[in-house]
N, C-alpha and C positions, 0 to 999 in steps of 0.2 A: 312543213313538218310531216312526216311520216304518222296513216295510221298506228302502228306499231308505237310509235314513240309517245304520241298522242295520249295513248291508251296506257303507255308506263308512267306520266304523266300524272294522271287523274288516279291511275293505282297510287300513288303515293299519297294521292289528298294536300299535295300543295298547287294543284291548278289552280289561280287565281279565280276569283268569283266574279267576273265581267266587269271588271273595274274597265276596262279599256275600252267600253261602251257606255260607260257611264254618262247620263245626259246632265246640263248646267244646273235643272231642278235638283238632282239628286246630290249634285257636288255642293250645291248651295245647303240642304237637309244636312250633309255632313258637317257643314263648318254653322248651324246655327242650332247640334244638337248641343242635347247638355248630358253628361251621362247620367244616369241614374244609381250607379253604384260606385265603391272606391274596394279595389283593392287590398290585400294585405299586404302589408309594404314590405316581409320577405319572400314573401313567393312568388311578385309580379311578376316581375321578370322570368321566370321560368316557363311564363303559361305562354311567351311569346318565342322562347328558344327555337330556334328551327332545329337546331343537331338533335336537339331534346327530341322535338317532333318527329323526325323522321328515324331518329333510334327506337322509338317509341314502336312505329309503324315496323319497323325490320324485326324489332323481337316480337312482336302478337303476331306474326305469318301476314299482316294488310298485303305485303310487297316484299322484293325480296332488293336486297344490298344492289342485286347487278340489275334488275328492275330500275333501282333507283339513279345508277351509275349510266344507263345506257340513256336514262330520258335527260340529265343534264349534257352528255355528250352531244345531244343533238339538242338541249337548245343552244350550247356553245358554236356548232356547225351553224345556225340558222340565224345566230346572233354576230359574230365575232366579225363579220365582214364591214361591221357597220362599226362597231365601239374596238376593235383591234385590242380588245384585253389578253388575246392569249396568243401566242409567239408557235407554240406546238401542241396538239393536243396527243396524250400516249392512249389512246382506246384501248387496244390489246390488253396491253399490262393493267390499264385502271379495269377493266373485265375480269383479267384474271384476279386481281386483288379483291374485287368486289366477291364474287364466287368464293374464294376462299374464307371470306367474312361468311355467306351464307352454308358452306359444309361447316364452319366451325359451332353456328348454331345450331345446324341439324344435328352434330353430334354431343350435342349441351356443351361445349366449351366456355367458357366464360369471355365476354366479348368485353371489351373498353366501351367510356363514353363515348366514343367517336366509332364508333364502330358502323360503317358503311356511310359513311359521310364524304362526299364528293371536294376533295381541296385543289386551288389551284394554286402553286409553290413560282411563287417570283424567277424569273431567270439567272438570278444569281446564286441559287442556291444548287448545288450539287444533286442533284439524282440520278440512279444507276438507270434508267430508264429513259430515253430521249436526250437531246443536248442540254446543255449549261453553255448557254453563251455572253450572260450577263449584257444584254441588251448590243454586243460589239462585233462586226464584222472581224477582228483581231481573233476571236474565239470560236468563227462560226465552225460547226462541226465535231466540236469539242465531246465528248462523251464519257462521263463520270464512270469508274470503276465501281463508285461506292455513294451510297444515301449519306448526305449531311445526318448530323446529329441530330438536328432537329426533325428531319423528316424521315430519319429512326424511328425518333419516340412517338412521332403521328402512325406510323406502320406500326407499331406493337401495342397502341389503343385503337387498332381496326381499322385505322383513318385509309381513304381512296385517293390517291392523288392521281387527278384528268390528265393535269398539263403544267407547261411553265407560263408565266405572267409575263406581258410588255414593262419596260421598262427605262428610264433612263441609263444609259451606257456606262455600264462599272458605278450606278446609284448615283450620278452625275448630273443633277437637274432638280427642280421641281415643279414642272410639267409634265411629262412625260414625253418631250420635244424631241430628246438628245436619243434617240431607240433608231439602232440599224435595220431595224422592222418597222418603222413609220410611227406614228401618233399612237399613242390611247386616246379614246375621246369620254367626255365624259356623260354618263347616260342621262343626266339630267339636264330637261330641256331642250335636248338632242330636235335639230330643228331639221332634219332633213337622213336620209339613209344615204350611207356613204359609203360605197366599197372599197377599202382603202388596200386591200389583199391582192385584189385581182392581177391577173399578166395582162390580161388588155389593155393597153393606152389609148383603143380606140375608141371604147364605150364611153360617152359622154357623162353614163350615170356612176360610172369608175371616176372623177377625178375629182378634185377636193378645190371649189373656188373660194377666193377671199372673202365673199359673203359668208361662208358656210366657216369659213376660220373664225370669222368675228363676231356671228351669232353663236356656236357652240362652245361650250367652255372646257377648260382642262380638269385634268380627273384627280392633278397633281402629280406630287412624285417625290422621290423615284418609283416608289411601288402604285404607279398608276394604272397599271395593268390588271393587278390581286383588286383596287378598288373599284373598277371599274366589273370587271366580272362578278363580285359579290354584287354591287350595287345595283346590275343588270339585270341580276337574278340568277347567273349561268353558274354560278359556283357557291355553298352554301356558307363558306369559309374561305380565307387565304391566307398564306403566308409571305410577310412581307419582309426588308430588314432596314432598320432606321440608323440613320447616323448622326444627322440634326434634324430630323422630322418626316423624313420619305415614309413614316407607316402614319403617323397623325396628322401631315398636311394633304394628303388625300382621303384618307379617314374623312375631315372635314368636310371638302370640297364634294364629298359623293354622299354625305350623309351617313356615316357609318359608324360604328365602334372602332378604334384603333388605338391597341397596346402595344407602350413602349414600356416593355420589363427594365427593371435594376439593370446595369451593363453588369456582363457574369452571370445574370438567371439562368438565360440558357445560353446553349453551346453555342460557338460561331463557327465549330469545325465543317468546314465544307460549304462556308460563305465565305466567296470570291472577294479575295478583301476592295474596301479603299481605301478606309481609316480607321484602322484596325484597333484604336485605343477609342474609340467611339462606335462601332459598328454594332448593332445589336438584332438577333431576329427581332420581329414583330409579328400582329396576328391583327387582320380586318375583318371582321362579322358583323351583324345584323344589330347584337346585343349583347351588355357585359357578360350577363350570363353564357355566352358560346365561347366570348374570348376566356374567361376564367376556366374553361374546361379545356381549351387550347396551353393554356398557361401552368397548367394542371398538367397536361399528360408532357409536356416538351422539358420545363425545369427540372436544375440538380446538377449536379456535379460532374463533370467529364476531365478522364485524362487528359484528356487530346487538346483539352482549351486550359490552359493554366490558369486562365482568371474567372473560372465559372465559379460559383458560388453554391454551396448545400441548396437544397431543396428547402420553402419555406411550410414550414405544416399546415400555417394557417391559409394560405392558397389552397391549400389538400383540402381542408375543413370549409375551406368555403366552396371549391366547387361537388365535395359530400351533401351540401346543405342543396345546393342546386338539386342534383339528382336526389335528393332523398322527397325534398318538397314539388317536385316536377309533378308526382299523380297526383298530388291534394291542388295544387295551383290547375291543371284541369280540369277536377271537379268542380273547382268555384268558376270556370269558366263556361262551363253547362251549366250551371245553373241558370234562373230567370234573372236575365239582366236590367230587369227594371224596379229589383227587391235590394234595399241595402245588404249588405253582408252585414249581420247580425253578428261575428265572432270575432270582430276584427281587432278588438281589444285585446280578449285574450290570445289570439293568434301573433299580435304583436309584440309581446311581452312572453311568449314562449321560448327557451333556451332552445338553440342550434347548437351546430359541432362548432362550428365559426367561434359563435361566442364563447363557449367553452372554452375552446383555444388560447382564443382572445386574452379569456381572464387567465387563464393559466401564465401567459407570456407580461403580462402584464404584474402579476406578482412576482414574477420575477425580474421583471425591473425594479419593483417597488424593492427588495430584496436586496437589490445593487449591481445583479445581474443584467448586462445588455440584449436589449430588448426595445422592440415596436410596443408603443402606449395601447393597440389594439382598435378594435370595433365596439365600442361602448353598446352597451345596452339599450336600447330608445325607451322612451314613454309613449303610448297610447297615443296617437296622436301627432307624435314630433319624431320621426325616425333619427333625427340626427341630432338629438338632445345630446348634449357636452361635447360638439363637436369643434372645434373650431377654424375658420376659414379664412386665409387670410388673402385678399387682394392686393393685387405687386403693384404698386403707386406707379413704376415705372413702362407698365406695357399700354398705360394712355397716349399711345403714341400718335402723332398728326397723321401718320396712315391710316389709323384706326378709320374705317368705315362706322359712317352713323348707325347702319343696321346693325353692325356687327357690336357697337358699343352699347343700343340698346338692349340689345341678347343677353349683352354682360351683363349688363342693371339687373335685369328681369330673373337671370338666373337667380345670382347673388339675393335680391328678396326669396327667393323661393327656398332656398336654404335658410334663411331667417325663418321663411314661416313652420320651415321645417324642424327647427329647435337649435339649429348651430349658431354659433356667434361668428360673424361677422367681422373682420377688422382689415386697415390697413396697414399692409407692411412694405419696408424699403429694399430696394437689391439696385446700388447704386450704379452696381457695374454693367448692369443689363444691355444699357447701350456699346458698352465695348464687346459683350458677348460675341454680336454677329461679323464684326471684321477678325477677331481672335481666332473665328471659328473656320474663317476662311484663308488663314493662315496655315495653323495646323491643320486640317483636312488635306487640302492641294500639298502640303512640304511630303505627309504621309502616303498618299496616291503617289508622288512621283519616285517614292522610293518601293511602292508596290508594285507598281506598273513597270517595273524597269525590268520586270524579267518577261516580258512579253517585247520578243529581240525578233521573234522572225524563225529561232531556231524551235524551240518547244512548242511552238503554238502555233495556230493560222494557217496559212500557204505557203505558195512557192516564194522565194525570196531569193535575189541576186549577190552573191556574193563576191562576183568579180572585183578585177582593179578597175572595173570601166564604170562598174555600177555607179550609175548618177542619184545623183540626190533629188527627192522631189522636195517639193514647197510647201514645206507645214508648218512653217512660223518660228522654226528651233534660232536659237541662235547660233551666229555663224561659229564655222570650224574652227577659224583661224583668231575666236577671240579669247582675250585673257583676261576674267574676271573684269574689273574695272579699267583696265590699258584699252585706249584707243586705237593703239595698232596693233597689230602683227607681230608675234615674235616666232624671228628666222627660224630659233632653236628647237620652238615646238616640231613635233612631226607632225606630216598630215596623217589625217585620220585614215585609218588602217579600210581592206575594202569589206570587214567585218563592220565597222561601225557605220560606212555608206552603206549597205545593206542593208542593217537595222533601220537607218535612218530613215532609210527609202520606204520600207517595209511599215512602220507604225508611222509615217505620214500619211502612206496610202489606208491605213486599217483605222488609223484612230481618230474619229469624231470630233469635229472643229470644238464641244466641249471639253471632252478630255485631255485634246492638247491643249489648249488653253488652260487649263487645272494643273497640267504637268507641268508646264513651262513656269507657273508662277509657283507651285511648291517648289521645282529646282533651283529660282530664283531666290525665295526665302533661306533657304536650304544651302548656299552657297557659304564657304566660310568666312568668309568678310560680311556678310548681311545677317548669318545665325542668331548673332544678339542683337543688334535693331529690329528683327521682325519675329522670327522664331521664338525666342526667350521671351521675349517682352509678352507674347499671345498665350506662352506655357502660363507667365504669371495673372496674366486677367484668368484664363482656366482657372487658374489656383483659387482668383478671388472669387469670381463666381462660387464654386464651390461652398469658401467660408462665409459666406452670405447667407445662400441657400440653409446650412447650416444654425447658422445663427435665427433666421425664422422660424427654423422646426422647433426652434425650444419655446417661441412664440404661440403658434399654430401648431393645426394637425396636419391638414392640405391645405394647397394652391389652387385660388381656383381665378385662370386666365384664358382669354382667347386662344383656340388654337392658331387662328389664321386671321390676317388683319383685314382680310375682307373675302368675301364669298369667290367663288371660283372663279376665274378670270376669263375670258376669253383666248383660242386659240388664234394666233399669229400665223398669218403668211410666212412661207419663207420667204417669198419675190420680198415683200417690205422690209425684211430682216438683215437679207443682202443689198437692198439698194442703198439705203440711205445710214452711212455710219454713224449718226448722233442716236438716230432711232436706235438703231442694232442694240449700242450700249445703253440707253435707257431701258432697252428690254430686258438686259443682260442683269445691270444692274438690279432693276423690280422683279427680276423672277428670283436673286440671292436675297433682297429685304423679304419674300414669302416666309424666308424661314426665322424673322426676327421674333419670331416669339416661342417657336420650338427648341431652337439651338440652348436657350441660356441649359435648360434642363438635359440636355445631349451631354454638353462639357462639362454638367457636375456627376452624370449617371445615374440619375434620379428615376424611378418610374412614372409613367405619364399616361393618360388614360383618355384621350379626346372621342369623345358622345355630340351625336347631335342633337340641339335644343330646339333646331324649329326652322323657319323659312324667313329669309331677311325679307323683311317688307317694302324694301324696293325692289330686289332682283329676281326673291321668290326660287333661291337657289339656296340651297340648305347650310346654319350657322352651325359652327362645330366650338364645343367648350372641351379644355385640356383641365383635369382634376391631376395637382401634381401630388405626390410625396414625401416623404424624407428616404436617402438611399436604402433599399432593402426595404421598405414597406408596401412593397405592393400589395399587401392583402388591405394596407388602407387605403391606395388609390383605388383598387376594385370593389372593395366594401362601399365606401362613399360613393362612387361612381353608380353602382347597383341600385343605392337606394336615391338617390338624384333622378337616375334616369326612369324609376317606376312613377314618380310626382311630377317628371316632365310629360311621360306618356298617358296619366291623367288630366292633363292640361291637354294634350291634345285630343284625350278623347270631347273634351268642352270645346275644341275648337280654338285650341289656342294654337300660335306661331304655325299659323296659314298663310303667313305673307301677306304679299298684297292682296289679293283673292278675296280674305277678310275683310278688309276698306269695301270689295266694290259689294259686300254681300251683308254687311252691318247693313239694321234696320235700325229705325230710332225708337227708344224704346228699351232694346237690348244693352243687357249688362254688357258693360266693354271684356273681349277678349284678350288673354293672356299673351305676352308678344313671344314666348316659349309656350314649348308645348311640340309631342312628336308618336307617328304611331304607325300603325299599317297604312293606312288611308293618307298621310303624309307622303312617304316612300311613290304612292301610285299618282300623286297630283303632276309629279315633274320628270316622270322618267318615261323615256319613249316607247309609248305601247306598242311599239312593232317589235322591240327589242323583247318588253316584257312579259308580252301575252303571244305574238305570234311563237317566238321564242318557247316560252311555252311553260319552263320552271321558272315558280315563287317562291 
């Protein structure tokens, strides 16, 4: 890394504090402190915001937007060779966007919360700057006239956006395996530096062996690319987009925050569909508080998307409450942290805009008016007093990992101790959810994907009568739905359609043709009602289920992901042996059986991580759901969850295994949740995150 950059770096004041020299004594001090103080439980989270932080620094003159913009540029150059999170990076333009954030403050202009804040934008999302290839050699080259809606509304709250994200091919995976750019890898536990970029095939330390696939793990997917760059450090924010879970099963797997809005919150205009009745952006950060101000500036209503949804006030009102409580949450954070906070009573029992909100929206239910029950009040003590949580009897599922089941337990107390009530509830369909969902998905994609022919899109393509067909699994020319043979009378196919043929064989990824061939197969008019309808109606039940809870409960609170990150796969073993293939095929589609139920009813979903499983020592991620249209409650609850987890962790709670070999006897037992700064730095590759350079 350049002095230059070095020194833009440390102007910002998020150079890491030598965590990545940190020796076993001092890692051992960390997991056997206890803290000496507790927070106020609505401000926590704000005193740890990074967008906060570094807005903070851009408006008092510390640093400037393009100061701040050029130093994550070069940790992404200095990183990206090894974790392949970002596909292109736009320097020019993310410079010029930064500079224009800083003349806007030289001339007092009024700046957004995002105002010089570094984002890196998934590759499926359209930007007028750089390509949009949506992870597929079928697109490469492709170059957007115009900003998505979404990456509108981040440009007119100041937001920077570097670059596009790696990705699963058209949001087609949940690894990030299926990318015509090679792997994401995921930065935690990263057991080796991997040039996965390079044009050499000759350097030895350019190429990726099966050791190195089966010791590293995956960062998930689709948007494994947006979580892996946050969670690296190279990007402070990202934009993802979820269909049955690609923004919260990497969310989990990288340790991170990952919002799945209401379907409708925000816009989908200028996201490259798959399944366009499920597609929804998403947003990867640090902490709720960054995602609630991502959430904040992207929602509301668009022509352009006909099923977007008004803007919710109380989302307005909660991330007002962020920014409003941002300078008093750092005063308490200078302060002496070995002195109780003495005000924490009446700090907690002081009216917000939130709350205010809250209760406004809430008498008008009481009223008769439709309406979210809101953000209750808390008591001194119990932030989530009248809360109530209900556990899905159904996501005990025999995949469930022990770690990941204990996480659940330990959460779920901790919301008890926190004043919510606690119950079990049914969603019997759950288990039909995950095949339903790969029903309609794949019937959807093949009727999206059909207009990538060869002609609008991609390269050269042959249209002769001689043009041959290559080998991509399609079925043959000459059949006719369920007849066995031949019939004379059909014509053959025109040298339009061997063209095409030849053309997305050659272009599209053994997983999308596989997703395409079996939605055209549902999709066929004699199969529509056996598989098509029959999957509309599980959607349907799911839905009234879900439904029928909320009048129970306030959220969901379940696993995001049934076990910690996986390891990454050879390809050699993927291709040799077909039973494995499909075992893999099959266990990376079960990844998404606990995301999806909440996809096909369009629920919002909020997955936080709680801590380090205590075998793997690779980070558990928890999903707080909803009822549809309440995300100000999944982010509210979520907010205050996640500040009584990061007190757990500052005791040294959910260290994984690390804690086993570092308990004395004697010591209180620690909390198997619990999450913090010093969490984040235990398992991520300090070459990536300190040579690197941004924290």
């Amino acid at each position: 890394m350049s002095t230059t950059a070095q020194m833009s770096v440390h102007a910002t004041g998020l150079a890491p504090s030598g965590v990545g020299g940190r020796s076993e004594r001092d890692r051992s001090v960390f997991l056997r402190k206890r803290a000496s103080r507790r927070r106020v439980a609505h401000v926590a989270s704000c005193s740890q915001s990074l967008v906060r932080s570094i807005g903070d620094r851009i408006r008092k003159g510390e640093t400037s937007a393009e100061e701040v913009t050029r130093s994550y540029i070069a940790a992404i150059e200095g990183a990206n060779a090894t974790i392949g999170a970002f596909v292109s990076v736009t320097a020019d333009d993310a410079i010029a966007q930064a500079k224009a954030v800083d003349a806007a403050l030289r001339a007092g202009e009024p700046l957004g919360l995002l105002a010089g804040i570094p984002l890196g934008v998934k590759d499926n999302i359209a930007t007028a700057s750089g390509e949009t290839s949506a992870g597929s050699n079928i697109l490469s080259g492709l170059k957007s006239p115009y900003d998505a809606r979404v990456i509108e509304s981040l440009k007119n709250a100041n937001a920077v956006v570097v670059g596009k994200t790696n990705m699963d091919e058209f949001g087609m995976g949940s690894a990030n395996k299926h990318s015509a750019f090679g792997r994401a890898v995921n930065p935690w536990r990263l057991r080796r530096t991997v040039n996965r970029f390079s044009e050499s095939d000759d350097d030895e330390t350019n190429s990726v062996t099966d050791t190195d696939l089966q010791t590293n793990s995956t960062p998930g997917g689709s948007s494994g690319g947006s979580a892996a760059a946050v969670a690296s450090g190279v990007a402070v924010a990202a934009v993802g987009s979820d269909t049955g879970g690609s923004v919260r099963l990497p969310a989990s797997y990288c340790g991170l925050v990952g919002v799945k809005p209401t379907y409708g919150r925000v816009s989908r205009w200028g996201l490259v569909p798959y399944c366009s009745s499920l597609d929804c952006p998403g947003f990867l950060t640090r902490t709720v508080a960054d995602a609630v101000a991502l959430l904040s500036a992207t929602q509301g209503k668009d022509a352009c998307d006909p099923v977007t949804l008004p803007a919710d006030a109380r989302v307005d009102a909660l991330a007002k409450d962020v920014e409003r409580n941002a300078d008093e949450a750092t005063r308490r954070a200078l302060r002496d942290r070995s002195r109780e906070t003495s005000s924490s009573s009446s700090s907690s029992s002081s009216s917000s805009s939130f709350e205010e909100t809250s209760a406004a929206t809430n008498a008008a239910a009481d009223s008769g008016a439709s309406g979210a029950r809101g953000f209750l009040k808390s008591r001194p003590g119990f932030p989530l007093a009248g809360w109530r949580v209900g556990i899905p009897a159904e996501y005990f599922v025999t995949e469930l990992s022990d770690e990941v089941r204990s996480a659940w337990t330990a959460t779920a107390d901790v919301c008890e101790q926190m004043g919510a009530s606690v119950v079990s509830v049914s969603l019997p369909n759950t288990r039909a959810a995950l095949p339903a969902y790969y029903v309609i998905a794949p019937a959807e994609a093949s009727s999206n994907l059909a207009r990538y022919d060869g002609v609008r899109y991609g390269g050269d393509v042959s249209f002769s009568d001689d043009a041959r067909r290559e080998p991509c699994g399609t079925l043959s020319e000459s059949s006719n739905d369920d007849s066995d043979s031949a019939d004379d009378s059909v014509p053959r196919s025109s040298a339009f359609e061997k063209g095409a043929t030849s053309f997305r064989g050659a272009r599209f990824g053994p997983e999308v043709q596989r997703r395409v061939l079996v939605g055209t197969f549902v999709s066929g008019s004699r199969r529509v009602a056996r598989y098509k309808e029959k999957a509309m109606k599980v959607r349907r039940a799911v839905s009234l289920e879900f439904a029928e809870a909320f009048k129970k409960v306030d959220v969901l609170l379940a696993p995001t992901a049934p076990t910690t990150a996986p390891p990454l796969f050879p390809e050699a073993e993927t291709m040799d042996n077909h039973g494995q293939a499909y075992g893999q095929i099959v266990g990376s589609y079960a990844a998404d059986a606990m995301t999806v139920p909440a996809s096909l009813a369009g629920l919002p979903a909020v997955s936080l991580p709680v801590g380090l499983g205590h075998e793997t020592g690779l980070p558990v991620g928890m999903q707080v759901i909803a009822a549809r249209g309440n995300d100000a409650d999944a982010l509210g609850f979520a907010m205050r969850l996640e500040e009584r987890i990061n007190e757990l962790g500052d005791d040294g709670g959910g260290a994984g295994p690390e804690a086993a070999e570092d308990h004395r006897d004697g010591d209180p037992p620690r909390s198997v949740v619990g999450w913090g700064e010093r969490h984040r730095a235990v398992g991520v590759l300090e070459a990536t995150r300190f040579e690197g350079g941004v924290m």
